[in-house]
C-alpha positions as CSV (number, residue, x, y, z in Angstrom):
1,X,-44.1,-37.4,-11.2
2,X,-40.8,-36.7,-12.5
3,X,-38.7,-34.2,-10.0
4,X,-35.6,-34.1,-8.4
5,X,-36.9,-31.6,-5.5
6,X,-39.3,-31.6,-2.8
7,X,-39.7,-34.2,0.2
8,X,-39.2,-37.4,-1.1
9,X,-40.5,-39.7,2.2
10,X,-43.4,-37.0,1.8
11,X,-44.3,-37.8,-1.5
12,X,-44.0,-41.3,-1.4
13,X,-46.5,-41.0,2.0
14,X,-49.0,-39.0,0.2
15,X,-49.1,-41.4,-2.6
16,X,-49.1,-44.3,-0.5
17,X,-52.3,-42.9,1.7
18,X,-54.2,-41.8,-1.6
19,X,-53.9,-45.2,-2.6
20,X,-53.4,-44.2,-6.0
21,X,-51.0,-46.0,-8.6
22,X,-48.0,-43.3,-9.8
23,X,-44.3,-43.4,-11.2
24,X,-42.3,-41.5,-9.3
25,X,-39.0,-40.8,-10.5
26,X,-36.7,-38.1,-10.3
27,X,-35.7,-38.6,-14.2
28,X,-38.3,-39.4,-17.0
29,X,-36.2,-39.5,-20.4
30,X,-36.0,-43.5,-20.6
31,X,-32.5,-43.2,-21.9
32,X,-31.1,-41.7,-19.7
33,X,-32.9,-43.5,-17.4
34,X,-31.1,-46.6,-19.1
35,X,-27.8,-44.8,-19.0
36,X,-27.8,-44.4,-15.2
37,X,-29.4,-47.8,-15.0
38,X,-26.3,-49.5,-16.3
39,X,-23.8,-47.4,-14.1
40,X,-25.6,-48.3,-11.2
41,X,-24.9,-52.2,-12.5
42,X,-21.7,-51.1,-13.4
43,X,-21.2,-49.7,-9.9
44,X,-22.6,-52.4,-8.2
45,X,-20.8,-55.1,-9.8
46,X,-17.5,-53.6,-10.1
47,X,-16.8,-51.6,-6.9
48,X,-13.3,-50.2,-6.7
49,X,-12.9,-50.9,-10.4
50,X,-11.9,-46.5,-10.8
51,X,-10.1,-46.8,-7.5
52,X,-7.4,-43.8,-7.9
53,X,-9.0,-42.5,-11.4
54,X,-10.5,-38.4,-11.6
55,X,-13.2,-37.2,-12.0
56,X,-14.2,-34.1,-13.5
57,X,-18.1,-33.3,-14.3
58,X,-20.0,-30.2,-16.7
59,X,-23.1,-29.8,-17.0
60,X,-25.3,-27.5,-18.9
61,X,-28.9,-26.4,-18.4
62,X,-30.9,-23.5,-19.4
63,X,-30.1,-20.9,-16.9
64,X,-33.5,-21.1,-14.9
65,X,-31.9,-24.3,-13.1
66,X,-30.4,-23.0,-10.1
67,X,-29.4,-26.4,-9.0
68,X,-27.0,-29.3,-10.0
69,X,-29.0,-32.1,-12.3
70,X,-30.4,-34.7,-10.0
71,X,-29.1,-37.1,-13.0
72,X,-25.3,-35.6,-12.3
73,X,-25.2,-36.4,-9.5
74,X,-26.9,-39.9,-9.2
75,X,-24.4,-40.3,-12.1
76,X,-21.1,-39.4,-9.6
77,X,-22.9,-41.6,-7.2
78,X,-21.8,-44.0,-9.0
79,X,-18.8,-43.4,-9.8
80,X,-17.9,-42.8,-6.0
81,X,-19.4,-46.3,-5.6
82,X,-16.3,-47.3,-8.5
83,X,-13.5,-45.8,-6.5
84,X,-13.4,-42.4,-7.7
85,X,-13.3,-39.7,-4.6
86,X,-15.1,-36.4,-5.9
87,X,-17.1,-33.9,-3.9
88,X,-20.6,-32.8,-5.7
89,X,-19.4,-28.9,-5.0
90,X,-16.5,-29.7,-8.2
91,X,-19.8,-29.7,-10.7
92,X,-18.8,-27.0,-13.0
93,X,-22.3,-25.5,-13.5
94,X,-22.6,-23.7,-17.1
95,X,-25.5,-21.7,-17.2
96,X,-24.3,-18.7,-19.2
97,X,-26.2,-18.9,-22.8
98,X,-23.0,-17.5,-24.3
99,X,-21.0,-20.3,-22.8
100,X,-23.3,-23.1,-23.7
101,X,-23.0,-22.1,-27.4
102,X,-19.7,-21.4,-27.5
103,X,-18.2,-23.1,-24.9
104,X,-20.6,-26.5,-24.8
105,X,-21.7,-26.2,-28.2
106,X,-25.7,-26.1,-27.1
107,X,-27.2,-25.2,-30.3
108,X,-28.4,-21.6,-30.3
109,X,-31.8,-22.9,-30.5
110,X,-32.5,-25.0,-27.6
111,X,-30.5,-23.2,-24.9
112,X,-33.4,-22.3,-23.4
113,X,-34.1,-25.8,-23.0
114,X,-31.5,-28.5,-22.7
115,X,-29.3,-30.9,-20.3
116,X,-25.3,-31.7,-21.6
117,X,-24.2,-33.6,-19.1
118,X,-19.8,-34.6,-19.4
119,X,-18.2,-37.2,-17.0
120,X,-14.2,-37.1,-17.6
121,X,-12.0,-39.7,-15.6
122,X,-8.4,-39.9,-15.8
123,X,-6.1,-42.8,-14.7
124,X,-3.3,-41.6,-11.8
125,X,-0.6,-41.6,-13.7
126,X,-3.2,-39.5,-16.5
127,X,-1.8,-42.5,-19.3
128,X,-5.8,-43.4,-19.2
129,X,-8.8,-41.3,-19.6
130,X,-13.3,-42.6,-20.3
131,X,-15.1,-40.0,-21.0
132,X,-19.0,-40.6,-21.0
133,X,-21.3,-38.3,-22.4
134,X,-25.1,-37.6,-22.2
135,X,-26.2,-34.3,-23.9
136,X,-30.6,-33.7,-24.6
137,X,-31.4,-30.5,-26.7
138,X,-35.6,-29.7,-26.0
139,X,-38.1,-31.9,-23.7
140,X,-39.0,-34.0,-26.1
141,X,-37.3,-37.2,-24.2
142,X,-39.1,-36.5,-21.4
143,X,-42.4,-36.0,-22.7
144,X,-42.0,-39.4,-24.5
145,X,-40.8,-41.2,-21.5
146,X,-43.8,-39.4,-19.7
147,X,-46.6,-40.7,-22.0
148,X,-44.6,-44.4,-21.8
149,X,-45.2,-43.8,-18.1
150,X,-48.7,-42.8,-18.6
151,X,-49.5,-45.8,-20.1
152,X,-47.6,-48.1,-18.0
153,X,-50.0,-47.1,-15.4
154,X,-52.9,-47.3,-17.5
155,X,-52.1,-51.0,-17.6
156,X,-51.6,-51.3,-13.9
157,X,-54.9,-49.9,-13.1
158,X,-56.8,-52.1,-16.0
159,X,-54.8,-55.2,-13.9
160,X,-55.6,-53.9,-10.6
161,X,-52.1,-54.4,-9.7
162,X,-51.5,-54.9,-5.8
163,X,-48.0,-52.9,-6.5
164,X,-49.3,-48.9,-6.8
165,X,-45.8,-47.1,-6.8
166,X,-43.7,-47.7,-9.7
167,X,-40.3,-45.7,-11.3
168,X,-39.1,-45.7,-14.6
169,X,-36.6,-48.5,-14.5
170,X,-40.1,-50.3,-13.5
171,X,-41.5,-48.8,-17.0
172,X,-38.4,-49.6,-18.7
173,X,-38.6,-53.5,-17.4
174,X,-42.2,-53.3,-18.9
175,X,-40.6,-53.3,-22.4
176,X,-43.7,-51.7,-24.2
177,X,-42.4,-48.0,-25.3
178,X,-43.2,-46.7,-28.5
């Protein structure tokens, strides 16, 4: 299951009563899933380590998202977790198709279906800037991450596994993607 929305605690209750095995996660492109895997390390490890720096955040998805990415902002999370002060209503949302070619360079083909995501901190005194970058054109990284996922579970159920609940860092641990 691979959403940002709904009831979480619902979902995970449902699951749990079914007693069926499932991935839940609110993100299935395993890259990006690796990406946000090491910023949560990153986070972790280093707290502080931004203190001062920041932030500014785009992101650009075909127009039928209303919302902010679920990946942005587990992405600023982090970065809140590093020091950096930002409030998730500073997400410049671009979801004009003229402005993701022109403006976000979304190729012309896929803006019907993409996710650019831009993280830009600065130093205090502006003498340092990171800039880190994620950008996914189609659905094609989801769908792979989705059939890994699938099959991760297969597994599980062929080993009876006690553990039924599983997300894709879980997958990505696993180590077996095509």
């Amino acid at each position: 299951m691979g959403t940002t929305g709904g009831d979480r605690e619902k979902l995970y209750e449902s699951v749990e009563k079914a007693r069926i095995y499932a991935v839940i996660s609110p993100q299935m492109g395993k890259q990006v899933v690796a990406f946000l895997a090491a910023m949560e390390i990153m986070a972790e490890q280093f707290p502080g380590a931004f203190s001062g720096y920041s932030l500014e955040v785009m992101e650009s998805h075909q127009a039928s998202k209303l919302d902010a990415s679920g990946t942005a902002k587990a992405v600023i999370s982090c970065f809140q977790e590093l020091g950096v002060s930002y409030d998730m209503d500073q997400i410049q949302l671009i979801r004009d198709p003229k402005q993701q070619v022109e403006m976000v360079g979304v190729p012309e083909e896929h803006v019907s279906g993409h996710a650019f995501h831009l993280y830009h901190l600065t130093s205090p005194d502006e003498t340092v800037s990171f800039e880190f970058q994620h950008n996914v054109c189609g659905r094609s990284i989801y769908a792979e991450g989705t059939v890994d996922a699938v099959l991760f579970l297969a597994k599980k159920i062929r080993l009876k596994a006690d553990q039924r609940i599983y997300n894709m860092i879980d997958v990505l641990r696993e180590g077996n993607m095509r």
